[in-house]
mmCIF file as gemmi writes it, N, C-alpha and C atoms, coordinates in Angstrom:
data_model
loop_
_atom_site.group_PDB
_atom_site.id
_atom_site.type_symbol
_atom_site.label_atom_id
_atom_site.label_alt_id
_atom_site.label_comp_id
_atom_site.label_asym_id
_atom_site.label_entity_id
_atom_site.label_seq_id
_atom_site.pdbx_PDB_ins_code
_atom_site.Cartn_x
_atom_site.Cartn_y
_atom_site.Cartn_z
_atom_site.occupancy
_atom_site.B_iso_or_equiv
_atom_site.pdbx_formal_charge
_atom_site.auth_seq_id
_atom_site.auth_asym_id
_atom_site.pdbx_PDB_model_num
ATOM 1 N N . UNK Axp A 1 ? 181.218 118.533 72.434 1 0 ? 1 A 1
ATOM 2 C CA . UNK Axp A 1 ? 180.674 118.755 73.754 1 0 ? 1 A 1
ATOM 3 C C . UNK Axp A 1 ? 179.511 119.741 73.622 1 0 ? 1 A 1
ATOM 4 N N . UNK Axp A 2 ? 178.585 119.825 74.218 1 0 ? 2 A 1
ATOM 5 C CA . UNK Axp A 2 ? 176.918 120.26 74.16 1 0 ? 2 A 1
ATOM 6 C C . UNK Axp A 2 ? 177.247 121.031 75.321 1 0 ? 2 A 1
ATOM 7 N N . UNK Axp A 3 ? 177.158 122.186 75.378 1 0 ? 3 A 1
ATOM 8 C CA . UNK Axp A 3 ? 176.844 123.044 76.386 1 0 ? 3 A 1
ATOM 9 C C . UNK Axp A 3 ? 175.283 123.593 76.653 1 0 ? 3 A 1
ATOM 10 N N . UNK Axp A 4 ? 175.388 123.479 77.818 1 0 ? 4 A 1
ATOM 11 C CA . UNK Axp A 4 ? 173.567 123.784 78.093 1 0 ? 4 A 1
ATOM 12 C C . UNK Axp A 4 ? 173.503 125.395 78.88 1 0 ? 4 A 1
ATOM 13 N N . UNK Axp A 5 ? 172.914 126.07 78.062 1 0 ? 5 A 1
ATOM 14 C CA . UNK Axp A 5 ? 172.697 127.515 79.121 1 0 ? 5 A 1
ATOM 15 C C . UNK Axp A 5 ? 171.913 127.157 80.366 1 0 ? 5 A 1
ATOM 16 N N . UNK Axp A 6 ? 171.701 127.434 81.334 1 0 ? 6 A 1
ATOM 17 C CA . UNK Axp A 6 ? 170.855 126.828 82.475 1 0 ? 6 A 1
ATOM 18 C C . UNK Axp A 6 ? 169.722 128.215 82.468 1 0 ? 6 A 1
ATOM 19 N N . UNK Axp A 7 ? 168.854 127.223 82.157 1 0 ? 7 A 1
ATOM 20 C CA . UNK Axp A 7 ? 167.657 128.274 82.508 1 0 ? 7 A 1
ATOM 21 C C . UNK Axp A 7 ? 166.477 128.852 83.864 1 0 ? 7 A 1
ATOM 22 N N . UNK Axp A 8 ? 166.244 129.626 83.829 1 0 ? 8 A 1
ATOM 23 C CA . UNK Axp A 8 ? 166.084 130.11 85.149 1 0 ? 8 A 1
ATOM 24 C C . UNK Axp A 8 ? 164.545 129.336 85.682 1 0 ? 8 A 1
ATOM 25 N N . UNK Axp A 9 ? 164.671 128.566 86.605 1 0 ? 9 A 1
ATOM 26 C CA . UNK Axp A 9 ? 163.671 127.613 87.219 1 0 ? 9 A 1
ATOM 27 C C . UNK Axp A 9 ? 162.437 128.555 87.339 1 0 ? 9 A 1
ATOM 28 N N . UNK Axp A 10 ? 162.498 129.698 88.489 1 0 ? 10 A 1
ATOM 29 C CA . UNK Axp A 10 ? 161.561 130.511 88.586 1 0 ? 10 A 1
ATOM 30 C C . UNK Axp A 10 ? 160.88 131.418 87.678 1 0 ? 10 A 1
ATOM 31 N N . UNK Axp A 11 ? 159.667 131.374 86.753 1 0 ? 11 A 1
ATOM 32 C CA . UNK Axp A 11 ? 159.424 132.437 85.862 1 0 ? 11 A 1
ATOM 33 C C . UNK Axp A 11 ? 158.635 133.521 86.564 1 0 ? 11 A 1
ATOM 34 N N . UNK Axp A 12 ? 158.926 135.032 86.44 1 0 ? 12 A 1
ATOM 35 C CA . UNK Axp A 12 ? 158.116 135.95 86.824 1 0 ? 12 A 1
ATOM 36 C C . UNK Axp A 12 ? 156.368 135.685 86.376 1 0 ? 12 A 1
ATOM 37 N N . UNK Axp A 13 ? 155.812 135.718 87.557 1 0 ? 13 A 1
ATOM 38 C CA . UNK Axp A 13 ? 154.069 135.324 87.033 1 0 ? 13 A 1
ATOM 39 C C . UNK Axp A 13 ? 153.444 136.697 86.707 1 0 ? 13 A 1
ATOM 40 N N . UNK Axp A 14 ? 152.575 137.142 85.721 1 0 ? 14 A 1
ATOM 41 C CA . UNK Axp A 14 ? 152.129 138.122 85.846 1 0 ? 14 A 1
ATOM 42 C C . UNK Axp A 14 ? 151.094 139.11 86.118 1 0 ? 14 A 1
ATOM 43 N N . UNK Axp A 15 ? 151.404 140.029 86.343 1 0 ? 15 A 1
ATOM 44 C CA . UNK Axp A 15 ? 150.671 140.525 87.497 1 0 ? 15 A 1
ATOM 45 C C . UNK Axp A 15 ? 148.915 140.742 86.858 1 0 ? 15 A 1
ATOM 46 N N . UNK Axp A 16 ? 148.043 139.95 87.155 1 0 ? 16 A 1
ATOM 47 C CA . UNK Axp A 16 ? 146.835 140.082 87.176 1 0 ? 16 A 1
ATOM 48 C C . UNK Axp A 16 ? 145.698 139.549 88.394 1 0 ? 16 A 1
ATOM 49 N N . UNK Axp A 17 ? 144.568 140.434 88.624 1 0 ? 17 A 1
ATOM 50 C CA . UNK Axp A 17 ? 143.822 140.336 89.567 1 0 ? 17 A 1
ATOM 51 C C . UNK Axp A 17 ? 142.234 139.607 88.715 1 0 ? 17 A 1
ATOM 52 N N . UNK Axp A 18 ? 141.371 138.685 89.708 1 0 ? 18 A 1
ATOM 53 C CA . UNK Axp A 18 ? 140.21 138.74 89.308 1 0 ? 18 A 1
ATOM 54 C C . UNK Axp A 18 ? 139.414 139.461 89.965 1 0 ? 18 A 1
ATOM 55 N N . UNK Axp A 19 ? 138.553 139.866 89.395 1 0 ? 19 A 1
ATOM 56 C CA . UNK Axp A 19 ? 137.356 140.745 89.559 1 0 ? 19 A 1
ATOM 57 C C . UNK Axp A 19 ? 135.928 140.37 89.498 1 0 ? 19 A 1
ATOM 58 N N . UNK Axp A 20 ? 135.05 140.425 90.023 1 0 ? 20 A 1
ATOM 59 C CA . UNK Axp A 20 ? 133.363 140.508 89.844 1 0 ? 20 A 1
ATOM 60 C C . UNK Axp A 20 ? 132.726 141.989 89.756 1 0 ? 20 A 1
ATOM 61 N N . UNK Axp A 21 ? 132.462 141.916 88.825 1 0 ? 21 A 1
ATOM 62 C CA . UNK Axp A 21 ? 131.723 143.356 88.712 1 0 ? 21 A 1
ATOM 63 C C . UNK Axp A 21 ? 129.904 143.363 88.137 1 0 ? 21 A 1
ATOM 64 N N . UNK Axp A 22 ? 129.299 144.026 88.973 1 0 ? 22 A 1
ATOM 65 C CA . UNK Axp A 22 ? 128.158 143.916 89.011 1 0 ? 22 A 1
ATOM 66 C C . UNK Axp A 22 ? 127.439 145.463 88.944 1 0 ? 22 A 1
ATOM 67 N N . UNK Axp A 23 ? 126.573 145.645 87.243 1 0 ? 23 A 1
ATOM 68 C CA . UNK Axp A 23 ? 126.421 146.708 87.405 1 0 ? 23 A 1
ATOM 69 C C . UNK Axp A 23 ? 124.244 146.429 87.5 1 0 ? 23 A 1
ATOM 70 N N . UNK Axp A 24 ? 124.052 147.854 87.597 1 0 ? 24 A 1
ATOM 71 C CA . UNK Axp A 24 ? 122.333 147.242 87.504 1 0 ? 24 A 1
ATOM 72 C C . UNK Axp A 24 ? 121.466 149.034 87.49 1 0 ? 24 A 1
ATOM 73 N N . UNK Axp A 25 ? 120.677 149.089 87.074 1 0 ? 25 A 1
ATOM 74 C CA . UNK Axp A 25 ? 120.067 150.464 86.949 1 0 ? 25 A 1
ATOM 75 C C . UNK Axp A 25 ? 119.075 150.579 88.198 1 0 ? 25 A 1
ATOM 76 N N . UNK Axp A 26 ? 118.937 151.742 89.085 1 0 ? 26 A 1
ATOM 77 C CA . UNK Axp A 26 ? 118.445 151.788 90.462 1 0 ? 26 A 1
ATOM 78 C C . UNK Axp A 26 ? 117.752 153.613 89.803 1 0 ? 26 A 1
ATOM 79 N N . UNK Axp A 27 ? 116.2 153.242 90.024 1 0 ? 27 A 1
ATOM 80 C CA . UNK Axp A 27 ? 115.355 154.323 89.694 1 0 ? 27 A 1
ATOM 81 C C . UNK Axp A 27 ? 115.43 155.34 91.468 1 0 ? 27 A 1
ATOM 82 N N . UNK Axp A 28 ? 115.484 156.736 90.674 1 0 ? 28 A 1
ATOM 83 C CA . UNK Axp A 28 ? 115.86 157.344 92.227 1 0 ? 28 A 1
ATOM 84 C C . UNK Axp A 28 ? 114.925 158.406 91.768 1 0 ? 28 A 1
ATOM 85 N N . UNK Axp A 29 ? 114.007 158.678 90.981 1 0 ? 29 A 1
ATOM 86 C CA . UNK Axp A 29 ? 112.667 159.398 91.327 1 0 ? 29 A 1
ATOM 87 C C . UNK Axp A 29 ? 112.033 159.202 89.841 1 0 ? 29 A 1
ATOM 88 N N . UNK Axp A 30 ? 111.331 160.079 90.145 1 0 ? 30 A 1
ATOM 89 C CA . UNK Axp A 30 ? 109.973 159.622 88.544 1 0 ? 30 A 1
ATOM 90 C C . UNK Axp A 30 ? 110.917 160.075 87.208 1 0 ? 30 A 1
ATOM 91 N N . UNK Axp A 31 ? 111.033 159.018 86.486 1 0 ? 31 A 1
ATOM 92 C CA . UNK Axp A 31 ? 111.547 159.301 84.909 1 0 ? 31 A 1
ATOM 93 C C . UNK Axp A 31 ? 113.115 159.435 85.123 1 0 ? 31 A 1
ATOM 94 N N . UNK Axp A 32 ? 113.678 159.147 86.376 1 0 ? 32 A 1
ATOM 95 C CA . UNK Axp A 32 ? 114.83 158.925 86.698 1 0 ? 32 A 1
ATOM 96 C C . UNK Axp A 32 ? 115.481 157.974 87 1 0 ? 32 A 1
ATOM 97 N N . UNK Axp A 33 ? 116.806 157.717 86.431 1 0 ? 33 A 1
ATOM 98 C CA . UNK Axp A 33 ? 117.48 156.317 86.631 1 0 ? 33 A 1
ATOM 99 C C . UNK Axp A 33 ? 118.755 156.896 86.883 1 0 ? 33 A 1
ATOM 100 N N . UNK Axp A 34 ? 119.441 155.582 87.71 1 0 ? 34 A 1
ATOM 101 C CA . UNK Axp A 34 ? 120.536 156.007 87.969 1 0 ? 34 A 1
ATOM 102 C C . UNK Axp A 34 ? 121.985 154.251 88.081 1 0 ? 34 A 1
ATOM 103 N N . UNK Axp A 35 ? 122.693 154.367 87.365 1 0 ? 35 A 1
ATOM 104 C CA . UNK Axp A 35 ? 123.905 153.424 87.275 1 0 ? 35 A 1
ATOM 105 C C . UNK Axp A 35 ? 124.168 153.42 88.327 1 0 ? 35 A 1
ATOM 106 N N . UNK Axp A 36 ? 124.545 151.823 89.082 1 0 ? 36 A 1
ATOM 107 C CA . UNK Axp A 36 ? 124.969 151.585 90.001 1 0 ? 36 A 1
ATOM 108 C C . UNK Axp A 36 ? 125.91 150.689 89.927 1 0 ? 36 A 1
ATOM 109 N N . UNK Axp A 37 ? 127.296 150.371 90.377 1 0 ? 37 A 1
ATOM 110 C CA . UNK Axp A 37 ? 128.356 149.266 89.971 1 0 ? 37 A 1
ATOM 111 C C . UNK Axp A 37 ? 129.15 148.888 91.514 1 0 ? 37 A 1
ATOM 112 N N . UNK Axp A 38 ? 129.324 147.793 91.386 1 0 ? 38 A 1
ATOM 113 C CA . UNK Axp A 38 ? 129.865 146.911 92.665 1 0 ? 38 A 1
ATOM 114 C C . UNK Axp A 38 ? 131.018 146.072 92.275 1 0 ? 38 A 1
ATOM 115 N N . UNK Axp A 39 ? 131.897 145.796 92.572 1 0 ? 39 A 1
ATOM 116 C CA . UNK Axp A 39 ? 133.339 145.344 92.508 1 0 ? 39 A 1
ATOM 117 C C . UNK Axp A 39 ? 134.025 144.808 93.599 1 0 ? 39 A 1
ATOM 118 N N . UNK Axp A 40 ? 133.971 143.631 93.324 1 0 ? 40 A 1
ATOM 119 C CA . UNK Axp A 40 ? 134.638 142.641 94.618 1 0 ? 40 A 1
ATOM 120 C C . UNK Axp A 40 ? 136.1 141.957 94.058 1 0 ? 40 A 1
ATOM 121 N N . UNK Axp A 41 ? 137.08 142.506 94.655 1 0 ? 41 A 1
ATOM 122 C CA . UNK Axp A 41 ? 138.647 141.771 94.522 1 0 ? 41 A 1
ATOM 123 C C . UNK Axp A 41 ? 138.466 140.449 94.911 1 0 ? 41 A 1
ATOM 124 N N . UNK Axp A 42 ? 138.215 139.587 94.001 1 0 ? 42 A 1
ATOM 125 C CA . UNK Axp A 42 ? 138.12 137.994 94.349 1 0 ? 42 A 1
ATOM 126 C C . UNK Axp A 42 ? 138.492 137.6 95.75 1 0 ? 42 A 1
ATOM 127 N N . UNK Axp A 43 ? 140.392 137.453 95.603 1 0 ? 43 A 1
ATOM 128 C CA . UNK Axp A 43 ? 141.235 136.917 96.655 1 0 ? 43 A 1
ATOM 129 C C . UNK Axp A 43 ? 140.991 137.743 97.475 1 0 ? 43 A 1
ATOM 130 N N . UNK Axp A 44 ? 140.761 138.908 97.868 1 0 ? 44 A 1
ATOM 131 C CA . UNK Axp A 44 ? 141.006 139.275 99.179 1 0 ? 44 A 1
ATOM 132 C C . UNK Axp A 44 ? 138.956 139.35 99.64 1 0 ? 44 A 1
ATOM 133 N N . UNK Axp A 45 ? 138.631 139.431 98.902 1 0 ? 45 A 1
ATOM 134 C CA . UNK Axp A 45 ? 136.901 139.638 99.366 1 0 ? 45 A 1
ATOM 135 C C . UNK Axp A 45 ? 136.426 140.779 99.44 1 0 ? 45 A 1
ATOM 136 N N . UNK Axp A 46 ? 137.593 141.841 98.84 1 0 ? 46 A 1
ATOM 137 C CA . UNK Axp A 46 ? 137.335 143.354 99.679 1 0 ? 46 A 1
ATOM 138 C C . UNK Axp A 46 ? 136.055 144.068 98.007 1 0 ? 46 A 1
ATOM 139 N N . UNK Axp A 47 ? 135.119 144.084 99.011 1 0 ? 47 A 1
ATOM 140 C CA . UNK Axp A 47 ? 133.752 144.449 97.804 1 0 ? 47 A 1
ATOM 141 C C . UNK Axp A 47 ? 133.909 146.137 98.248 1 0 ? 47 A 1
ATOM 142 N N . UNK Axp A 48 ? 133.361 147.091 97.234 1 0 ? 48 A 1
ATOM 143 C CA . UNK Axp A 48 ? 133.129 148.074 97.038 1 0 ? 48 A 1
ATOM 144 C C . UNK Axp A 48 ? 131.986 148.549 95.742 1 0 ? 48 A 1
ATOM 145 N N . UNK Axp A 49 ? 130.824 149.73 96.742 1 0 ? 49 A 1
ATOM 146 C CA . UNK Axp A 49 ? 129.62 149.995 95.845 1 0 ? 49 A 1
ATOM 147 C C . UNK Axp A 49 ? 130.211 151.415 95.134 1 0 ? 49 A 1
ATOM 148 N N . UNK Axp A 50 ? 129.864 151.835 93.935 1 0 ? 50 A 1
ATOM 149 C CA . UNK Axp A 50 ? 130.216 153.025 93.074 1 0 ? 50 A 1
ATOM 150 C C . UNK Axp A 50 ? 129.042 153.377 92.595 1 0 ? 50 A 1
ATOM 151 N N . UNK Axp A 51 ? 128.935 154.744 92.584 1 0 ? 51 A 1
ATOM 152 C CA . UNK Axp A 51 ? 128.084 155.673 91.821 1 0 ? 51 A 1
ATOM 153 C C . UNK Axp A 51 ? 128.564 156.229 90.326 1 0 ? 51 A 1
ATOM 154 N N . UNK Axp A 52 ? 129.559 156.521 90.176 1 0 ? 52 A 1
ATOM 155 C CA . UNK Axp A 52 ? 130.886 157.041 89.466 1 0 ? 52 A 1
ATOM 156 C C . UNK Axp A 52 ? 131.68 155.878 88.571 1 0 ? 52 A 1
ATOM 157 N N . UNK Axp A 53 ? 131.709 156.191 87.811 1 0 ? 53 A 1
ATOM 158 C CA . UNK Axp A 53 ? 132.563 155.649 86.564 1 0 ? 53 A 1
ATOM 159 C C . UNK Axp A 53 ? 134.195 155.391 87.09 1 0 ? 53 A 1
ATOM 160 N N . UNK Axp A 54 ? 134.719 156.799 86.819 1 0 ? 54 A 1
ATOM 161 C CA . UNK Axp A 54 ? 135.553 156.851 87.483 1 0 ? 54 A 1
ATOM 162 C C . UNK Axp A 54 ? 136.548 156.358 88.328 1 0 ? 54 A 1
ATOM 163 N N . UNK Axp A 55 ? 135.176 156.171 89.836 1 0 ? 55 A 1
ATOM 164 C CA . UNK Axp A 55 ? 135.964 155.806 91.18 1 0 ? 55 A 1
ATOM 165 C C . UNK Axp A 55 ? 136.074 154.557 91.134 1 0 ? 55 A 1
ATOM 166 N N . UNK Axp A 56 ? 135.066 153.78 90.034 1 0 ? 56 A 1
ATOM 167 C CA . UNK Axp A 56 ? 135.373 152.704 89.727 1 0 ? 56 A 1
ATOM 168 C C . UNK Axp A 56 ? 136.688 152.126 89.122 1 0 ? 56 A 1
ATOM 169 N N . UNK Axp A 57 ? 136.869 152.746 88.079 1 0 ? 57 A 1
ATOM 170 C CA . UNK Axp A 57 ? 138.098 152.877 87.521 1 0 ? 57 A 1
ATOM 171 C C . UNK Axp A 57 ? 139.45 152.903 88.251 1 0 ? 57 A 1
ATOM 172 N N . UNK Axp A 58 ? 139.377 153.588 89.304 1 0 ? 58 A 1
ATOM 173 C CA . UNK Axp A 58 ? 140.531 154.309 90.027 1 0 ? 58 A 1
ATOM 174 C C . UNK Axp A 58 ? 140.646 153.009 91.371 1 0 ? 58 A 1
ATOM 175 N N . UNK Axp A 59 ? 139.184 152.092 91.82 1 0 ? 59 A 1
ATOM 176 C CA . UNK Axp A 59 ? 139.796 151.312 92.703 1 0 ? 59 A 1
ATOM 177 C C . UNK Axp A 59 ? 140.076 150.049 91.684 1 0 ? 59 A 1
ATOM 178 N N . UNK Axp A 60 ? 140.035 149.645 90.667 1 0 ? 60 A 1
ATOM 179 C CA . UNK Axp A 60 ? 140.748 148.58 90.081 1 0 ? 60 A 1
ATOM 180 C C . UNK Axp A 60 ? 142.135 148.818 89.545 1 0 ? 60 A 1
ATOM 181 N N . UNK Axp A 61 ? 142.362 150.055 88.881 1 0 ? 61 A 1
ATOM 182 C CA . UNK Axp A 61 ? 143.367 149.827 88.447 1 0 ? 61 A 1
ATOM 183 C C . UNK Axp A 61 ? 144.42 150.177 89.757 1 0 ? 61 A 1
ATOM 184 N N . UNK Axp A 62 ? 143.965 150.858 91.215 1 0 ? 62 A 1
ATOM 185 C CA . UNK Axp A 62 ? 145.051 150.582 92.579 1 0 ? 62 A 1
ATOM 186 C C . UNK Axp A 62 ? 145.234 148.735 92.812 1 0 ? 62 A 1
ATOM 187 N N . UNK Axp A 63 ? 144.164 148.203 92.454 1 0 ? 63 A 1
ATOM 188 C CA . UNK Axp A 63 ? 144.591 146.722 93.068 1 0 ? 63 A 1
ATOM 189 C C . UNK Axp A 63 ? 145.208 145.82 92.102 1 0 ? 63 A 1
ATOM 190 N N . UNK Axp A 64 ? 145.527 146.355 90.903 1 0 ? 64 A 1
ATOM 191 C CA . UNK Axp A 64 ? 146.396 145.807 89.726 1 0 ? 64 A 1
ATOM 192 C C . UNK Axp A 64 ? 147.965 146.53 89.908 1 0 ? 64 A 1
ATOM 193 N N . UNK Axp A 65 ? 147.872 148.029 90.058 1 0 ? 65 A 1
ATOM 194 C CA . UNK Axp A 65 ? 149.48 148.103 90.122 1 0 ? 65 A 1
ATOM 195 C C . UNK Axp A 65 ? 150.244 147.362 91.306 1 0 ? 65 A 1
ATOM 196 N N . UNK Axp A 66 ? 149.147 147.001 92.388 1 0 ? 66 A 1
ATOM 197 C CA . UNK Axp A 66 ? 150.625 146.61 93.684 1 0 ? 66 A 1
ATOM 198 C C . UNK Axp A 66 ? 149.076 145.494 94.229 1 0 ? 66 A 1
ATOM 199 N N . UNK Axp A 67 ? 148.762 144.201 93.694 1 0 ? 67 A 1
ATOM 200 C CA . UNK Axp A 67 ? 148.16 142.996 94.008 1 0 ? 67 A 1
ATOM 201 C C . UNK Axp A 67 ? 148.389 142.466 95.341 1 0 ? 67 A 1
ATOM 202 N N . UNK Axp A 68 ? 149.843 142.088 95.728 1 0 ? 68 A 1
ATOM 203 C CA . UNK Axp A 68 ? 149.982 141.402 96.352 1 0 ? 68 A 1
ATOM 204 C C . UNK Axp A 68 ? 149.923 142.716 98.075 1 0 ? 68 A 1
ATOM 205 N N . UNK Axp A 69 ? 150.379 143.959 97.834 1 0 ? 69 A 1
ATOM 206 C CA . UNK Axp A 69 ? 150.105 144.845 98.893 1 0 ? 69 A 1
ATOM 207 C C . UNK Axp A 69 ? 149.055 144.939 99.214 1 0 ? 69 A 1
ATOM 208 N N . UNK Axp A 70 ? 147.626 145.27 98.705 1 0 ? 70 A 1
ATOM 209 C CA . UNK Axp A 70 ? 146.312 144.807 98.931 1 0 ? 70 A 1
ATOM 210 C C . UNK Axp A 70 ? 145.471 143.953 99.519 1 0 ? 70 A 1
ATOM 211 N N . UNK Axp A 71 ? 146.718 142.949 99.564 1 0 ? 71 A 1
ATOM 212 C CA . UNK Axp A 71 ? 146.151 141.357 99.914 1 0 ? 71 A 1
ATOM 213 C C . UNK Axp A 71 ? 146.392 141.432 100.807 1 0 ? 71 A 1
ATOM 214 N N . UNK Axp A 72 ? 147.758 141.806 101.634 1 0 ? 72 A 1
ATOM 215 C CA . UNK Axp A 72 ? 148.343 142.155 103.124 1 0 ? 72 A 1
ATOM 216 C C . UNK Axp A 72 ? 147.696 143.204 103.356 1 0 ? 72 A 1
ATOM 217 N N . UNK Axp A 73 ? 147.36 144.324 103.269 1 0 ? 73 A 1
ATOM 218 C CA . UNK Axp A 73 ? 146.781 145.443 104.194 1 0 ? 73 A 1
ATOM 219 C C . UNK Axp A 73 ? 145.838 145.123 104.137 1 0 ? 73 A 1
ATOM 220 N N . UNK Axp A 74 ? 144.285 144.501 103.335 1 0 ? 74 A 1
ATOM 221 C CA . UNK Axp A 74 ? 143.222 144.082 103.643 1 0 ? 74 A 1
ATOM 222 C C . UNK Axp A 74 ? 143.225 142.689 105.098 1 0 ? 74 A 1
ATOM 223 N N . UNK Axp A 75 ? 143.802 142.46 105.268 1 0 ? 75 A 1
ATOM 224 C CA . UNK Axp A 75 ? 143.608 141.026 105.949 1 0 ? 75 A 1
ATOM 225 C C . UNK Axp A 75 ? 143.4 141.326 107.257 1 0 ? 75 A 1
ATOM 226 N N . UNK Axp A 76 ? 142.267 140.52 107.767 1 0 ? 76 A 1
ATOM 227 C CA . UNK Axp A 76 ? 141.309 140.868 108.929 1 0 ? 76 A 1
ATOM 228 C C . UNK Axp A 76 ? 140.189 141.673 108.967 1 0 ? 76 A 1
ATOM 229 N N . UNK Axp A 77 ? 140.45 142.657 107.802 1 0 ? 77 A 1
ATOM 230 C CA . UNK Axp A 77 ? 139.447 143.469 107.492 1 0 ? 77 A 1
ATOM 231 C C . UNK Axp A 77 ? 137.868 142.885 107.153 1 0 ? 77 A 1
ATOM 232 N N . UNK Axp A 78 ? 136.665 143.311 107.2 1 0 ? 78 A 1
ATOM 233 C CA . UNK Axp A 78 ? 135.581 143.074 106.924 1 0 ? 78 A 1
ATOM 234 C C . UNK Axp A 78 ? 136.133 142.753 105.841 1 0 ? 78 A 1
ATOM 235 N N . UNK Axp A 79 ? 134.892 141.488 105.227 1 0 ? 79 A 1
ATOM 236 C CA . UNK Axp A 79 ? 135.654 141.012 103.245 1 0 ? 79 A 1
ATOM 237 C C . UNK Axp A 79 ? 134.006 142.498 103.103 1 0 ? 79 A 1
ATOM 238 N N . UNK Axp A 80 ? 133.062 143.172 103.168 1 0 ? 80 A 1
ATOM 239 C CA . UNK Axp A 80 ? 132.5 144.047 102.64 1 0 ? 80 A 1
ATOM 240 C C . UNK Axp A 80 ? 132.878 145.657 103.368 1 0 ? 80 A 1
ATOM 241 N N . UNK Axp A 81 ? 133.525 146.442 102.232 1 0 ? 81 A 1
ATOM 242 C CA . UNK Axp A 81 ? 133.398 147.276 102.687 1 0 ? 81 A 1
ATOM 243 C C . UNK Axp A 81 ? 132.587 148.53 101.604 1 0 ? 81 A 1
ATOM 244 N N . UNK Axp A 82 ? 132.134 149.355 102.091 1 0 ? 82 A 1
ATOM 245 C CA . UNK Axp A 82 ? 131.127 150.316 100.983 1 0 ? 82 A 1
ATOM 246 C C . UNK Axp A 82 ? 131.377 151.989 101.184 1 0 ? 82 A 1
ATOM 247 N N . UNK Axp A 83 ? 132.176 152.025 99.729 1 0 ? 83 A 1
ATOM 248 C CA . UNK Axp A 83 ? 131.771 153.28 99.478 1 0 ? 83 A 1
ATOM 249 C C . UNK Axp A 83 ? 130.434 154.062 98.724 1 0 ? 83 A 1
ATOM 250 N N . UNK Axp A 84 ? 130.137 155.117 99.071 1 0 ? 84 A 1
ATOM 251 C CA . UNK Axp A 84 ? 128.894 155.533 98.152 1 0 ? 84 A 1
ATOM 252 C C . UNK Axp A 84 ? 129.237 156.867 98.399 1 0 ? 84 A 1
C-alpha cells in the first residue's frame, strides 16, 4: 500500500515589490550639480521625488517589509505624491 503525504495546495508567495527608479543630475548653480531620484511603487502608483540617498532607501525598504498594507492605505490616494 503507497501512502501519499498530502501536500499543501497553497504555497506562501514571496514577498517582493516592483519598482521604477529614476535617477538624473539637476545643475543648481555654476559648477554645481546635484542627484536627483524618483521612485514609483508599481501596483499602487504611489511615486515619490528624493534628494537623499537615504530617504530613498528608507521609503523602499517600508514598502517591502508590509507590501500588501501599502496597497490598502494608499488607495484613493493621488497615484503622485512628492516629497522634497
Amino acid at each position: 500500500m503507497l501512502w501519499l503525504k498530502s501536500m499543501p495546495t497553497e504555497q506562501p508567495s514571496p514577498r517582493s515589490c516592483l519598482f521604477t527608479v529614476r535617477l538624473w543630475v539637476e545643475e543648481i548653480g555654476p559648477d554645481q550639480h546635484e542627484v536627483r531620484m524618483q521612485v514609483k511603487h508599481v501596483l499602487s502608483g504611489e511615486t515619490r521625488s528624493f534628494r537623499q540617498w537615504q530617504e530613498e532607501v528608507t521609503f523602499i525598504l517600508a514598502r517591502l517589509s508590509n507590501p500588501q498594507t501599502e496597497i490598502t492605505a494608499n488607495a484613493g490616494l493621488p497615484s503622485s505624491v512628492h516629497d522634497q
